[in-house]
N, C-alpha and C positions, 0 to 999 in steps of 0.2 A: 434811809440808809441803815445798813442791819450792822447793829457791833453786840461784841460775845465777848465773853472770858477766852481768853485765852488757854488751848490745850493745855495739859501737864508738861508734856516735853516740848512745845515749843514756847512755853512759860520760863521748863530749864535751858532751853537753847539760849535765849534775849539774856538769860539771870548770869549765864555763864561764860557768854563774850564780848567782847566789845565789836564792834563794826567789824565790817571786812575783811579786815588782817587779820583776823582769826577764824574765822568759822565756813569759809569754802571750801566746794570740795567740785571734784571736775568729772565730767564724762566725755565721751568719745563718740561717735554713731559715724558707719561707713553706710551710703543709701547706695543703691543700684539708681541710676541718673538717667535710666533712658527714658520712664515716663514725664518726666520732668521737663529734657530737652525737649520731646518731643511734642507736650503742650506751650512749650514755648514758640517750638515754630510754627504751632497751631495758631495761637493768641498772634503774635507780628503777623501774619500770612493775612489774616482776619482784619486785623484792628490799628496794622502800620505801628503800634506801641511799642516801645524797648520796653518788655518786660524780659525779666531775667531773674541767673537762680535768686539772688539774695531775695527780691520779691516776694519769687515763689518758700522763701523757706522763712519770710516773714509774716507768710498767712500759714505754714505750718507750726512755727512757734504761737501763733493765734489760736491754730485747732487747738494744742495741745492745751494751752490756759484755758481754754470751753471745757475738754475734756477733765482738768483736774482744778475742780473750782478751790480746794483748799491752798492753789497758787494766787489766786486771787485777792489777796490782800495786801489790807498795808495794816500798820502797827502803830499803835499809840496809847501810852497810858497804860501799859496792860493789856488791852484790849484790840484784839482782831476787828478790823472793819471790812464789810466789801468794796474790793473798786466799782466804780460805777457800769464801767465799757472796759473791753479788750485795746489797750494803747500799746503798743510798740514803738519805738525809738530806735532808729535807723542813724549809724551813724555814717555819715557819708563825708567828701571832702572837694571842697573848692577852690578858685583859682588854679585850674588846671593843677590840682592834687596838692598843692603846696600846704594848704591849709586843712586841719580837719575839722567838719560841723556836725550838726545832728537834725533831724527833723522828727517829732515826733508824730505819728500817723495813727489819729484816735477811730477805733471802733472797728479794727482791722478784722475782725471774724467775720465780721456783714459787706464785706466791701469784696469784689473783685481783685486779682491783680492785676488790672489794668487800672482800676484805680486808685489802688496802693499806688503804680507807678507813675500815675500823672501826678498824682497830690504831690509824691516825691520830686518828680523834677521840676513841678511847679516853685516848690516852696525852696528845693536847693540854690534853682535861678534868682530867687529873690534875697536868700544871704547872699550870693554873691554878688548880688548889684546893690546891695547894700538898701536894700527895701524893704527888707522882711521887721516888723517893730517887732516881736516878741526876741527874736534874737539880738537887735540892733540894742536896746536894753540891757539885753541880760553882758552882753560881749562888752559896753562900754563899764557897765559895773565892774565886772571882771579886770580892766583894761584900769580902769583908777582906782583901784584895793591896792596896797602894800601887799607884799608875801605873807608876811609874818599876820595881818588881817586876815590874806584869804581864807585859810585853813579854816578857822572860826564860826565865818561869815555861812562857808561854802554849808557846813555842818549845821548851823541853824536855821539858815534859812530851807534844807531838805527837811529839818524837823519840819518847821513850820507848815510848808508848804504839801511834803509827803506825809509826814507824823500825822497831822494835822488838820491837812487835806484845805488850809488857805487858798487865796488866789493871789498871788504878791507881782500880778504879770507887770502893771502900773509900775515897779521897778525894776524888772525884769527878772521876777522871779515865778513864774505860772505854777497853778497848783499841779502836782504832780508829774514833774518838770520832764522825767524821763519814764511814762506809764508804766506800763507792768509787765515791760522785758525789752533788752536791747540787743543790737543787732550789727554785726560790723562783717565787711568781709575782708578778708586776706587772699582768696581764689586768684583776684584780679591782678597779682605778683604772682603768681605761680605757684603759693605754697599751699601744698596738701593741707597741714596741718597745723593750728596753733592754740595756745588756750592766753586766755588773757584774767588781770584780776579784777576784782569789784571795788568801786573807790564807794567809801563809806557814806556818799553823798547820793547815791543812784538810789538807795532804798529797792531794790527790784529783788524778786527770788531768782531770776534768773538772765544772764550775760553767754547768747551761741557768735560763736564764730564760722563764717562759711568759709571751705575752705576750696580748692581748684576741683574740675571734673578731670578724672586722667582713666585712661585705658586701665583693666589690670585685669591680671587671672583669674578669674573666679571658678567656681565649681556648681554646676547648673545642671541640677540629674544627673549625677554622678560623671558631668563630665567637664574637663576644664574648657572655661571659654573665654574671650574678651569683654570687657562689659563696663560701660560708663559708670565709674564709682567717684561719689560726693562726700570729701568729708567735712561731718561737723562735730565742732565743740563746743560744750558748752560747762561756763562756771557756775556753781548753784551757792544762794547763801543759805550755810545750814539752820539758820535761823528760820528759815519762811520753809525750808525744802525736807524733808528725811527722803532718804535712801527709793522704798518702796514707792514715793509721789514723783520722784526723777524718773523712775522706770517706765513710770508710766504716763508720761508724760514725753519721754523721748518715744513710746509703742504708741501715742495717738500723733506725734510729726511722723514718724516711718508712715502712719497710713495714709497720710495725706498728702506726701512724698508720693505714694506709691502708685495715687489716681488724683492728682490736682484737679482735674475736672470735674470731679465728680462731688468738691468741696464749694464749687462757687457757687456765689448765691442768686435766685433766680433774678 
């Protein structure tokens, strides 16, 4: 595993804030959604699998971390290490929505999305039948902590495990609990748009929200048309992210947005 000094300015990002309540900042990306739909109903037609946008824009948040490996860390001691694999953390919700959970889906740049999507509904059927041990752990810790413990607990045991890079799954705390970006959507309500924050215990550089596909006016060779627009958002900590690594990194999601097929792996 490769660890470095840490950059100058992302030495004075860590020296200069504390966790999350300080140091995010947000962006926005409107995608043209018709290639997108359209390998969708490529993929069902093919393979019977609900794949869908959040999927598809969980293996473009994957391109994007390939494409800007300086997202690719985690932080300890000073010192930048690389993650191992491309993880993503899907957060999803069960009990017919009542409840929200999370699955985390390791190694998402090499994987299809059709297997992003079985892993995902595999592993959400099994919180919710109450089968799945790494969750069924981590939820009962959760479930016997006082308030006034949680806050603490929640924060060290991320060192630990994130900082760190432990395995604490044995109590339900797995190493690197929520990989190297997370994923929720809001589309599935109807809403365009939303941004949301970073709780100080994700340790991630980065948190997108997907948001609805809706008709809108665009301008296509100089002439206005209809056209499938998708939007997302995404929170970044400025601790892991500057400005020019967000741009570029939302310009390698738009490409993969723009031809999903031509990302999968053989």
């Amino acid at each position: 595993m490769t660890s470095r000094k840490l950059p100058v300015w992302r030495k004075l990002a860590w020296a200069a804030w504390r966790p999350p309540s300080d140091p995010q900042f947000y962006g926005e990306l409107d995608v043209d959604a018709e290639a997108l739909l359209d390998y969708i109903a490529q993929v069902r037609a093919t393979s019977g699998r609900h794949v869908t946008i959040t999927h598809l824009v969980g293996r473009a948040v994957a391109h994007g971390l390939a494409r800007v490996p300086e997202l690719r860390v985690r932080v300890a001691f000073g010192r930048e290490h690389d993650r191992e694999s491309i993880d993503v953390f899907f957060i999803t919700s069960v009990h017919g929505d009542k409840e929200l959970s999370g699955v985390k889906i390791t190694d998402v740049v090499h994987r299809s999305a059709v297997d992003v999507a079985e892993e995902l509904e595999r592993r959400n059927a099994a919180i919710a039948d109450g089968t799945d041990p790494e969750f069924g752990k981590g939820k009962a810790l959760l479930g016997w902590l006082p308030v006034w413990l949680l806050r603490p607990v929640l924060r060290c045991g991320a060192w630990l495990t994130a900082g760190l890079g432990l395995d604490l799954k044995a109590i339900g705390l797995p190493r690197e609990a929520f990989g190297g970006a997370m994923i929720t959507s809001v589309g599935m309500w109807g809403v365009r748009r939303a941004f949301s924050p970073l709780a100080a215990y994700y340790r991630i550089p980065v948190l997108v929200l997907v948001g609805s596909v809706e008709q809108r006016a665009v301008v296509v060779d100089g002439e206005v048309v209809a056209r499938p627009v998708l939007g997302i958002t995404a929170t970044f900590d400025h601790r892991y992210v500057d400005g020019s690594q967000a741009v570029r990194f939302a310009t390698a999601a738009r490409e993969y947005c723009a031809d999903p097929g031509a990302f999968e792996p053989a």
